[in-house]
Structure formats: C-alpha cells, structure tokens
C-alpha positions in Angstrom: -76.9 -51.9 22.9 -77.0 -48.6 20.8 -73.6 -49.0 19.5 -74.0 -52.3 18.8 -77.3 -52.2 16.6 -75.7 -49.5 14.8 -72.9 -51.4 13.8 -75.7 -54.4 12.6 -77.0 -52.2 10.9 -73.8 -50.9 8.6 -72.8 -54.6 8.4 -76.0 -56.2 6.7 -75.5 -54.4 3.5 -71.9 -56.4 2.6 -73.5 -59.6 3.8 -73.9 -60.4 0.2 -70.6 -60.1 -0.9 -68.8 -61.2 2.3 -67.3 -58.9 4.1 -68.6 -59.5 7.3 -65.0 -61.3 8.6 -63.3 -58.1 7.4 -65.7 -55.8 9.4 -65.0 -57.6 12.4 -61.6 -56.7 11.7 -61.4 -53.9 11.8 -63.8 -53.7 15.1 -60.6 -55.8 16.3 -58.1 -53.2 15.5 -59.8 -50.3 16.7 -60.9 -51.4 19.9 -56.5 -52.1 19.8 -55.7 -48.5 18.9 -57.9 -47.2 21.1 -57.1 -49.0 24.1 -53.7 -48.2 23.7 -54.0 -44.5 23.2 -54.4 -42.0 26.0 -55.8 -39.3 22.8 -54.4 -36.1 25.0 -56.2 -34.5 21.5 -59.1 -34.6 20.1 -60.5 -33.2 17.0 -63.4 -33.3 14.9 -63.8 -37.4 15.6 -62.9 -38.2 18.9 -61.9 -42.6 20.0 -65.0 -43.4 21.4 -66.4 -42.4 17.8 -64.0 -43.6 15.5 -65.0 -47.4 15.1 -68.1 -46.2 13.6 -67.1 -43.7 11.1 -63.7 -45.8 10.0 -66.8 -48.5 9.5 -68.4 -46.1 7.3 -65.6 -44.6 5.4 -62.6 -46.8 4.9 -62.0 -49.3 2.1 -62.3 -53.0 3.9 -58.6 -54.8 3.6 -57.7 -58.2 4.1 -54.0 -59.7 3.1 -51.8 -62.6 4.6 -49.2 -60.0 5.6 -50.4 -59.0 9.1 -47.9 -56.2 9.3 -49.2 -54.7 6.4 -52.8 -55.1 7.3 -52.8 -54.1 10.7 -50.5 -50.2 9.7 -53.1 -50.0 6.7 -56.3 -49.6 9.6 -53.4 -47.7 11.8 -52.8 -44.9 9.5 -56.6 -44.8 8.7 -57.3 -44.5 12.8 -54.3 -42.1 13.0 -55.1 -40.1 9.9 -59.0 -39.5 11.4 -57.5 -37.9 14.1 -56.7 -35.0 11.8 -59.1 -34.1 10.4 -60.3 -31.0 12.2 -63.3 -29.0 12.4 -62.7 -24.9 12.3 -64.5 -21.9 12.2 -63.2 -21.4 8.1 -63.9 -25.1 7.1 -62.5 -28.4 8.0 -59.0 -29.1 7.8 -56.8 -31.6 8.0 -53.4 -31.0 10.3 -49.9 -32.6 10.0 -48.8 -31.9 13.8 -51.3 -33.5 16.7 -50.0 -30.8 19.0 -50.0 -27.1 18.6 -46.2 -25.9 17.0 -44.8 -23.2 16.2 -44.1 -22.5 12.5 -48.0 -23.7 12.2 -50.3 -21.6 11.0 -54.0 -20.7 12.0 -55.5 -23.9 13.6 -52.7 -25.4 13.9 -52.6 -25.8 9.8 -49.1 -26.3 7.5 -49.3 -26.5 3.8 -46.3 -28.9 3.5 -47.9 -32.3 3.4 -51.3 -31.1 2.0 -51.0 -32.9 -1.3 -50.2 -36.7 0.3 -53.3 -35.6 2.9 -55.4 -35.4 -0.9 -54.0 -38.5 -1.8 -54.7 -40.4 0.9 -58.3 -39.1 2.3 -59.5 -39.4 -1.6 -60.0 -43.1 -0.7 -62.9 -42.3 2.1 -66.2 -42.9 0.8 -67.6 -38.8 2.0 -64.2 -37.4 1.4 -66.1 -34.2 0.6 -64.3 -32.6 3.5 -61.1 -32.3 1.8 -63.0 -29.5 -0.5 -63.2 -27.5 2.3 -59.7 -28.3 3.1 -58.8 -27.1 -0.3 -60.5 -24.3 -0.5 -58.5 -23.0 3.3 -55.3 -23.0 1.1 -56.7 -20.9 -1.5 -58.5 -18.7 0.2 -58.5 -18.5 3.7 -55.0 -19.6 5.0 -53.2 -16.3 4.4 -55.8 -14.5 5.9 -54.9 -12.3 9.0 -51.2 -13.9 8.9 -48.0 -11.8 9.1 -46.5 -14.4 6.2 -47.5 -16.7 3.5 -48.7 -19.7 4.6 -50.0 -21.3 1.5 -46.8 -20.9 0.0 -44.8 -21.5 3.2 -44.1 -25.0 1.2 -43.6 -26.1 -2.1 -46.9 -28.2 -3.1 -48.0 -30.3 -6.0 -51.9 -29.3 -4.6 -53.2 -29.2 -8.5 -51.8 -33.0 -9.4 -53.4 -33.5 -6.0 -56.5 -32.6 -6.8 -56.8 -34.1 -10.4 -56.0 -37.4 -8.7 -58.6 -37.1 -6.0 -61.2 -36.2 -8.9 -60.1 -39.7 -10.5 -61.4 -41.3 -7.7 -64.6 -38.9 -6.5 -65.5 -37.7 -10.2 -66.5 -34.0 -9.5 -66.6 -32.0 -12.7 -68.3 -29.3 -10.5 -66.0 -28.6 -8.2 -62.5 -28.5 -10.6 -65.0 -25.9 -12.8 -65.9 -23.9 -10.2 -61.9 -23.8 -8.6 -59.6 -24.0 -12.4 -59.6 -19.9 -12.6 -58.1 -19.4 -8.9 -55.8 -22.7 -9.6 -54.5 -20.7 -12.7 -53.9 -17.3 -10.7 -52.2 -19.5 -8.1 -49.8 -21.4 -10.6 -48.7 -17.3 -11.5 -47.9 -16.7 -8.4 -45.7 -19.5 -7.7 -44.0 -18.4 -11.3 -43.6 -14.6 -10.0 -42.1 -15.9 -6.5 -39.7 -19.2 -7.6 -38.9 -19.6 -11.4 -35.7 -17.7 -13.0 -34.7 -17.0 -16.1 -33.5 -19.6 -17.3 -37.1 -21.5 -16.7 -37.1 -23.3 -13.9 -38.0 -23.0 -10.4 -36.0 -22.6 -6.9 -36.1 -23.5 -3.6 -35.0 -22.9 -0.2 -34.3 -27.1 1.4 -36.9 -25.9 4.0 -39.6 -24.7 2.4 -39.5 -27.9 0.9 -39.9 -29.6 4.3 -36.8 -31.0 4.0 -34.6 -28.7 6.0 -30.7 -29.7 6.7 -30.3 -31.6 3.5 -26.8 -32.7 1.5 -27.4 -30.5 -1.3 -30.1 -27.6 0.2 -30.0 -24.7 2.0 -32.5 -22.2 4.1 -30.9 -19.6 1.8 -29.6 -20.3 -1.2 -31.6 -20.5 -4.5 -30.6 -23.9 -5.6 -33.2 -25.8 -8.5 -34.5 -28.6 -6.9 -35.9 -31.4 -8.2 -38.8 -31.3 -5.5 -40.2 -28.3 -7.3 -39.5 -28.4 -10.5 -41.2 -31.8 -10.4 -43.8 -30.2 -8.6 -44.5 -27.6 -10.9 -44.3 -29.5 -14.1 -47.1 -32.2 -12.3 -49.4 -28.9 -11.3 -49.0 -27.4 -15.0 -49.7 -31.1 -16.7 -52.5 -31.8 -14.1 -53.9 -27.8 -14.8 -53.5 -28.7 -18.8 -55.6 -31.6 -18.0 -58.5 -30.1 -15.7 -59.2 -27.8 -18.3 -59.5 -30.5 -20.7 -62.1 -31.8 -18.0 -64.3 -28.4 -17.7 -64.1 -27.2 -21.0 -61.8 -24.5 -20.7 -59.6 -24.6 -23.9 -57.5 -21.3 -23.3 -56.3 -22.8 -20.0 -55.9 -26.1 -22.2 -53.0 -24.8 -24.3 -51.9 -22.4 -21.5 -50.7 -25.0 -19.9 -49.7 -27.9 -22.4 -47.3 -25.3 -24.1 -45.7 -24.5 -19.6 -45.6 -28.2 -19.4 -44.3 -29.2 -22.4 -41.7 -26.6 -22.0 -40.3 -27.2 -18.6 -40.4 -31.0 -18.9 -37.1 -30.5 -20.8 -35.4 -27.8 -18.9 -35.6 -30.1 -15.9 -34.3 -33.5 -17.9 -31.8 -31.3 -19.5 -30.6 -29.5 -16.3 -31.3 -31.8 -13.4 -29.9 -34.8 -14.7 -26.1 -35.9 -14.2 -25.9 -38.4 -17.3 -22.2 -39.6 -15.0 -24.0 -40.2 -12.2 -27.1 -41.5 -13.5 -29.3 -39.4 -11.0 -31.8 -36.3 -11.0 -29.5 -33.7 -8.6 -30.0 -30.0 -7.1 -28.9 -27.5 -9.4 -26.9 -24.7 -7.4 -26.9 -21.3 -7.9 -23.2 -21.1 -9.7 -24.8 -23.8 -12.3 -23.1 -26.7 -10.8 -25.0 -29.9 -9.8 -24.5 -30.9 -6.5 -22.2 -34.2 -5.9 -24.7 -36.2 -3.9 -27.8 -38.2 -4.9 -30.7 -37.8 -2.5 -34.1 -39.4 -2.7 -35.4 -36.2 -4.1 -34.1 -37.3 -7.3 -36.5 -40.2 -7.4 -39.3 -37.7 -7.3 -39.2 -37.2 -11.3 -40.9 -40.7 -11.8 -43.3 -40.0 -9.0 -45.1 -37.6 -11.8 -44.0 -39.2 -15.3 -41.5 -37.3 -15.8 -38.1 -39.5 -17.6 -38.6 -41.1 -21.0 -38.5 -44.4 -20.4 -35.0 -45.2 -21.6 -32.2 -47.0 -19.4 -30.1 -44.2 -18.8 -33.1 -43.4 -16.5 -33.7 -46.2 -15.2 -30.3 -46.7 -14.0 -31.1 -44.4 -11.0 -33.3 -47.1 -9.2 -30.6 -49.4 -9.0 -29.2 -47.0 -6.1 -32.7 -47.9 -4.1 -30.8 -52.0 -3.8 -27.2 -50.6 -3.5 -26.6 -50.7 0.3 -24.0 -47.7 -0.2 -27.0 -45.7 -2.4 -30.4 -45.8 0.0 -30.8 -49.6 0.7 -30.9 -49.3 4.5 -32.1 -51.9 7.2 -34.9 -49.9 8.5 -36.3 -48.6 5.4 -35.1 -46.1 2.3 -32.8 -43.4 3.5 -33.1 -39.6 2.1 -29.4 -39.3 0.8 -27.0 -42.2 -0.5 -25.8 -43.5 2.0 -22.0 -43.0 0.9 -22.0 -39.6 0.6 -19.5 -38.6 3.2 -21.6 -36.2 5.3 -24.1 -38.5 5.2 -26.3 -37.9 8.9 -24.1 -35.6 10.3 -26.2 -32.4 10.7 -28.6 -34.0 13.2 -26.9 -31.9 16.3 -27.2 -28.6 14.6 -31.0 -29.0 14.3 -33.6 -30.8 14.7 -34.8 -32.1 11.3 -32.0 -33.8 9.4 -32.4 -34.8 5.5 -29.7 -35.9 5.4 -29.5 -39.8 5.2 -32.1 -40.9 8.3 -35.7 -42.0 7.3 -38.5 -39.5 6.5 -42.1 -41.6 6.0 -42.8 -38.3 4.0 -39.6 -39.2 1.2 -40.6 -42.9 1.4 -44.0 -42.6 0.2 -42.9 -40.4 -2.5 -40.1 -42.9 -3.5 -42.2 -45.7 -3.3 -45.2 -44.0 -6.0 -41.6 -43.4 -8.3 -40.6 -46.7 -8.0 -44.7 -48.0 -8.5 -44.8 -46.2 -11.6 -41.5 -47.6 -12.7 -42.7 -51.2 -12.4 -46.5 -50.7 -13.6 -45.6 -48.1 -16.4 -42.2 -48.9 -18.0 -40.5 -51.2 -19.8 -37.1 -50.2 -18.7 -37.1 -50.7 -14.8 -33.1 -51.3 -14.1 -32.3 -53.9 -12.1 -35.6 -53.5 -9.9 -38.1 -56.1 -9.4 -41.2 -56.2 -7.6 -39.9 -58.2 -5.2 -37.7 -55.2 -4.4 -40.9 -52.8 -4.3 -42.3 -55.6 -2.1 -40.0 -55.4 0.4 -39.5 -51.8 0.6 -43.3 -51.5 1.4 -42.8 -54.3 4.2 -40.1 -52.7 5.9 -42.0 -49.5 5.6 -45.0 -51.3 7.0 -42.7 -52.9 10.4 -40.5 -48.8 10.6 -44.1 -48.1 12.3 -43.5 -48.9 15.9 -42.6 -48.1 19.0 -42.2 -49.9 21.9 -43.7 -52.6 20.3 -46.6 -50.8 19.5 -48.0 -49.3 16.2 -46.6 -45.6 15.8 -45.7 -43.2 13.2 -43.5 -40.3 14.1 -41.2 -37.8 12.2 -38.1 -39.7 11.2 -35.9 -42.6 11.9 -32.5 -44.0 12.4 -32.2 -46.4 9.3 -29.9 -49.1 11.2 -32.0 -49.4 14.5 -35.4 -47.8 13.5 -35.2 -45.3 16.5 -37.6 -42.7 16.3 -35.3 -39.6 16.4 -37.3 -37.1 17.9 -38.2 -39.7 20.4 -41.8 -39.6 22.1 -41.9 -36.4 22.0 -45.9 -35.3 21.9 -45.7 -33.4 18.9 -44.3 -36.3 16.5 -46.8 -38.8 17.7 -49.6 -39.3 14.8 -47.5 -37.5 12.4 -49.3 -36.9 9.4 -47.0 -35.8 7.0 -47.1 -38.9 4.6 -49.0 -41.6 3.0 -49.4 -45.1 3.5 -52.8 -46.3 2.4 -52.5 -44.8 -0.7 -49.8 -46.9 -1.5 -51.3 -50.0 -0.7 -54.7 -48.7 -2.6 -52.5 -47.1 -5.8 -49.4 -49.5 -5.9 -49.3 -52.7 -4.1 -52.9 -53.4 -5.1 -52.6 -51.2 -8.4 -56.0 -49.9 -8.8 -54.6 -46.7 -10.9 -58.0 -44.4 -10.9 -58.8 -42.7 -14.2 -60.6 -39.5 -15.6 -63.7 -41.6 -17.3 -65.2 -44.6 -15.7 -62.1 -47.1 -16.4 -61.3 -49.2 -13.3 -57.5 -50.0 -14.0 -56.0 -52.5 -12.1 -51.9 -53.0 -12.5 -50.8 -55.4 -9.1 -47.1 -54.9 -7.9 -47.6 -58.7 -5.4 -44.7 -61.1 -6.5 -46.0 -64.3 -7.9 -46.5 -66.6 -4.8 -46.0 -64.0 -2.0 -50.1 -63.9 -1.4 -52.9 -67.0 -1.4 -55.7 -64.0 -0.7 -56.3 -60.1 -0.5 -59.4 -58.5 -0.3 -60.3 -54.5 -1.2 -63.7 -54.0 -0.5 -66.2 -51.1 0.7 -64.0 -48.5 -1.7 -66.0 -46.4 -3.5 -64.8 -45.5 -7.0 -66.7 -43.1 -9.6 -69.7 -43.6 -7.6 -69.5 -47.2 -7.8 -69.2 -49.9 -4.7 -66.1 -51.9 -5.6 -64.9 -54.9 -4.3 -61.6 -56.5 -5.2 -60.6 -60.2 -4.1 -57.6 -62.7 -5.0 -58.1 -66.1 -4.1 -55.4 -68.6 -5.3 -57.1 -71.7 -4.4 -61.0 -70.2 -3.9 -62.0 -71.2 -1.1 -61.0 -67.6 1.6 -64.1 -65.9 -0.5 -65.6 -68.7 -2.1 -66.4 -66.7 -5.2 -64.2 -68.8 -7.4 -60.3 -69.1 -7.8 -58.6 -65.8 -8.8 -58.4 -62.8 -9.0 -62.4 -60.8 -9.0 -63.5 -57.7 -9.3 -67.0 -56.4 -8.6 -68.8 -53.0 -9.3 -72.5 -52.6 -7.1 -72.3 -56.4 -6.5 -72.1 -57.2 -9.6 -69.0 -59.7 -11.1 -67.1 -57.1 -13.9 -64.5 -59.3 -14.3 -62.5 -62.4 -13.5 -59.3 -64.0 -14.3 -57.5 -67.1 -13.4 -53.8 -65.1 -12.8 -53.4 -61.8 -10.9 -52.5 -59.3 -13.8 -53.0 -56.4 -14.9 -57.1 -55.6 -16.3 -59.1 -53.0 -17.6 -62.8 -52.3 -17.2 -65.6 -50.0 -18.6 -68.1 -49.3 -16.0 -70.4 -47.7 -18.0 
C-alpha cells in the first residue's frame, strides 16, 4: 500500500499536462525488466527500488515505434544499475562484474564521457559531479598506473554539454583551473611535434583495430578529435566563468589544431578522415573512427566532406544488416582478428562506435547544408536497427559487440558483458531523433531528425532543462494529447510554442 501511495503521489503533479498514460508505462516496463532479471549485482539502487527513482528521474517517452520506446526505458533501467555508491564519491561503472584492467571500484575511464552525456538527462544528476570529480582527483590515487588517463576522453566537451542541460556556473568555476592542468598533461603525454596527438588502438578502447596498434604511435582521429572538442569546450567554459586568460589560451590550441587534423587526417582520394602512422603514411582503410570529426564540428561544411557519409549506405563501406560496422566492410582483413583476442575493432558492431557515429551523422543532418547522399530516413533507420541489435534471446540486452550479419552477441552471455555501459542510447533519442540541442543561455532549441510521415505522435515529458519542467508532444491529428494538432512545447506548464509542422524552433525561456 506504501509503494503504491508513493507512486500516487509522484503521479498527481503531471495530471495537468497528461502524462499519467506514460507513467503507467513505464511501471509496465519496469515491472518487465525486473522480472526478467536475476540482478546477481547490486549497486547504489537495487530492482525492488528502481521503479520509484526511474519515476522520479527520467524524461517520460512515448513514440509509435515500440522498439524504440521500450530500449529507451531499458537503457535507463540498465544504466541505473551503475551508478555506484563508494567510499570517494559516487561513480558510475562500465562493467557490472568486477574485471581486471578496472580500476578502484571497479571504475574505467573509457566510456566516462557518453556516461556525462547520457545521465545529464536525469532530473538530480548531481551525482555525476562526484563522478567527475573521482577522475580528477581521486582515481589515480593508491594505483600502480594511470587510470584517468588509461583512455583517451573528451571529459571537458562532456562536461560543457551536461552544463547545457543542468546550468551550473558554480561548479565549471570552481573545476576550469584543474581542467586546464589536466588538458597539459594530456599535451606532455600524447601530442608530437608536429601538433597533434597519438594513440595506442587500446587506450582508445578500441583494441585490435585495421589501422591501430597496442604500440605504435599512430595519430588517430579518436584523439585528435577529442582533444580539439576538450580545447573548444575549455575556450568556451572560460567564456562561461569569466576567465579570459584561459579564454584565449585555448581559442588560439583550438584554432590551431583544427587544421593540423583536416590537413593531416584527411585522404582527399578516399574521401575519409584516416589514422596517421608513424612513417607519415595514412592508413588504407576507413573505419568508423573517421566519422568522429563531425561528432564535434569539426569539417567545413563543403562536399568533399560530406562525401564520407555516403560510406554509412554503401553495403561494402559500414552498411551492415545488424547495425553500423567499425571498419568498411571491404577492407580485406575485415573481422579477422577476433581469434587472437577478445575485443575485435575490426568490422563487428561496438554500441560504443554507433552512438558516436550516429551524433556525426545527427549533426550532419541538423547542422549542414551539404549532407551527401544521406537522408533522415537513413539516420532513421540506423537508430531502428540500433534500437532491435539490443536483444537476446528474445529479450532486451546490451552487451559488448555484435556479429553485424546475425546480431550474435560475440562475447556471448558471458556475466561481465551483460548491462554493458559503455555507450549511449538515450541521449540519442533526447539530442538527435527528437533534436532538443541544449544551449549555454536559456534557448530551448529543437531540430527533429523523424521523416515526414514515419510518426502520428511522440511525447518527451518530465525532462528538466535549465531548471525548467519541459514537456514536448507531436500530435498529427490531435487527438493522442488533446492539446491541439502539432507539434507543442511547454516550459512549467505553460504553452511556449506551437506549430502546425514538426520543424525545427527556437525559444527564449526567459
């Protein structure tokens, strides 16, 4: 009776603005999850205890695509089971079991920025501070090697994007000096000569690769991305607290490696961002990583560039059955490291590389003009297929990586790949299928990647924004939400716009 008051209670405040079918939705899909999970580990919020704070946290969705819904409240019931309680702050783990190239508490560096990206959506996401402030201070702590910078990370672009969504001038003001100390280190440990920065294939988390190697200095476009994103997103931060010096700092490291890595990276034959080897030769094959410049901004937007995506529908480039593949699929080594070791990026499917392809190829569509031969029909149906890649045994699942003809999960059920957490999902459907692009400033940007036709209804609700309760509905016809036909937005239950068409709208909350 307890329980069930409680939930009453949470659910009378959206009785205004009509949420209560979406609620009971996600009741549904709990009570699913649960029941089919025998949770062999629990962490800061245990099954029986999930319902409740999902109820409280998560952003309310509701779409005709029941695939789509039902993995967006899976990876938000999967995703809580990370989130760890420890003795130097909370945490947030990739692995559910205990391995072996983890650090303290179980904790790995690799996938912290997509863990930023999607928990920013949580109404108290104030955890991930404390989850932040492990990497920078306490991670190395008491350890026989780097952890922190076990990985390559794009933590600062992380962070500037969470602060678009939780607007906490505070917190970047209190952090910018030991960012700036960190970005010096990663200078003094990865970037040459000639400017730009190198990496080992696994210390990207993408061991076994074409083009990589666990040795050789080769400039990737992983990092060099990376670090361009952290100096842009440091540039900016300053702008935010008022630090000018820091401003200019690092404008002027932007600005200046932007170039090196167009100039360098790109093979203007091949139309693709490659890995630069040590003997200055690009690498032959194109690999996903390639699409990681756009996840950041990075290509003019010219058609040279653009060129690149049409590899993403070529069937011999990364268009596979089961979802996108992490090298072309013609290059003739293509998935044949797989026996040597464990972790192969070399063509099978890697949730990790799909949700950064799929922010590349979001930004493409919302923010170019010159988009190749893509459509958002292609987008569409890259975000289904990663939506169905999430079973096993006919249940939901998400794992390590995948065969991408048959969708086997190719570490099988092995204990340690089950809840993997080492990707995003909801933030794709928050960011780019739904296109609410957060801002510094109290804009509400809204850019939708849905083909015309392909949805009657969706609903976004319970998301809190900038401090503000938003609520986000398209109704073709008006009569799923009865608040008119189109495409509404609220702000604290109050209408802040409407239009007749889903497209693209800007707001002032002020």
């Amino acid at each position: 009776m307890r329980r069930h008051s409680l939930f009453l209670l949470l659910l009378l405040p959206c009785l205004a603005i009509g949420q209560v079918d979406l609620r009971t939705k996600l009741e549904r899909y709990v009570t699913k999850f649960n029941n089919q999970d025998n949770e062999a580990v629990i962490n800061l919020i245990d099954n029986k205890s999930s319902g409740e704070w999902l109820n409280a946290n998560v952003p309310l969705f509701e779409c005709p695509d029941e695939n789509i819904e039902e993995i967006y409240y899976f990876r938000w019931w999967s995703y809580r089971k990370h989130i760890k309680a420890t003795p130097e702050g909370t945490i947030v783990t990739e692995f559910i079991e205990p391995v072996k190239h983890a650090g303290k508490f179980n904790s790995i560096s690799c996938a912290l920025a997509h863990h930023l990206y999607e928990g920013r959506w949580l109404r108290n996401n104030d955890f991930l501070k404390e989850y932040i402030d492990f990497w920078l201070y306490k991670a190395d702590e008491g350890e026989s090697r780097p952890r922190f910078h076990q990985f390559s990370s794009w933590l600062p672009d992380a962070l500037l994007a969470y602060h678009k969504v939780s607007n906490n001038t505070s917190y970047l003001s209190s952090r910018i000096k030991d960012l700036d100390l960190d970005y010096e280190k990663w200078e003094e440990e990865r970037q040459l000569p000639n400017g730009l920065f190198w990496q080992h294939d696994v210390k990207d988390g993408m061991e076994e690769s074409v083009s990589g190697s666990r040795r050789d200095e080769n400039m990737r476009p992983t990092i060099n991305s990376y670090m361009y994103a952290n100096a842009k997103a440091l540039a900016e931060i300053a702008e935010i607290v008022g630090n000018v010096d820091l401003k200019v700092k690092y404008q002027q490291k932007a600005n200046t490696l932007k170039p090196k890595l167009i100039d360098s990276l790109w093979d203007k034959e091949d139309k693709f961002f490659k890995t630069k080897l040590p003997n200055g030769d690009l690498h032959n094959a194109r690999e996903a990583i390639g699409f990681i410049p756009w996840y950041f901004h990075i290509p003019a937007d010219k058609k040279e560039y653009a060129a690149a995506w049409n590899q993403i529908l070529d069937t011999a480039g990364f268009n596979a059955p089961w979802g996108l593949t992490t090298a072309e699929r013609r290059e003739p080594t293509f998935r044949t490291r797989g026996s040597g070791h464990g972790c192969e990026w070399d063509g099978a499917v890697w949730p990790f590389a799909t949700s950064q392809t799929l922010r590349g190829m979001a930004n493409l569509l919302a923010d170019y003009k010159h988009n190749g031969k893509v459509k958002k029909t292609d987008f569409y149906q890259e975000v289904q297929k990663y939506a169905q890649s999430h079973v096993m045994d006919g249940k939901p699942y998400i794992g390590e990586y995948q065969d991408e003809i048959t969708g086997e999960w190719l570490k099988g059920d092995d204990p340690r790949s089950k809840f993997y957490n080492h990707s995003t999902f909801v933030d794709v459907i928050i960011q780019d299928l739904i296109g609410l692009k957060p801002q510094v400033g109290n804009i509400l940007e809204v850019k939708p990647l849905i083909p015309s036709g392909k949805w009657t209804y969706f609903a976004l609700t319970n998301l809190r924004y900038h401090g503000k309760d938003i609520a986000i509905y398209w109704d073709e016809d008006g009569k799923k939400y009865n608040k008119g036909k189109g495409f509404t937005v609220y702000a604290d239950g109050h209408q802040v716009t409407h239009a007749s068409k889903l497209k693209n709208i800007k707001i002032n909350l002020n």
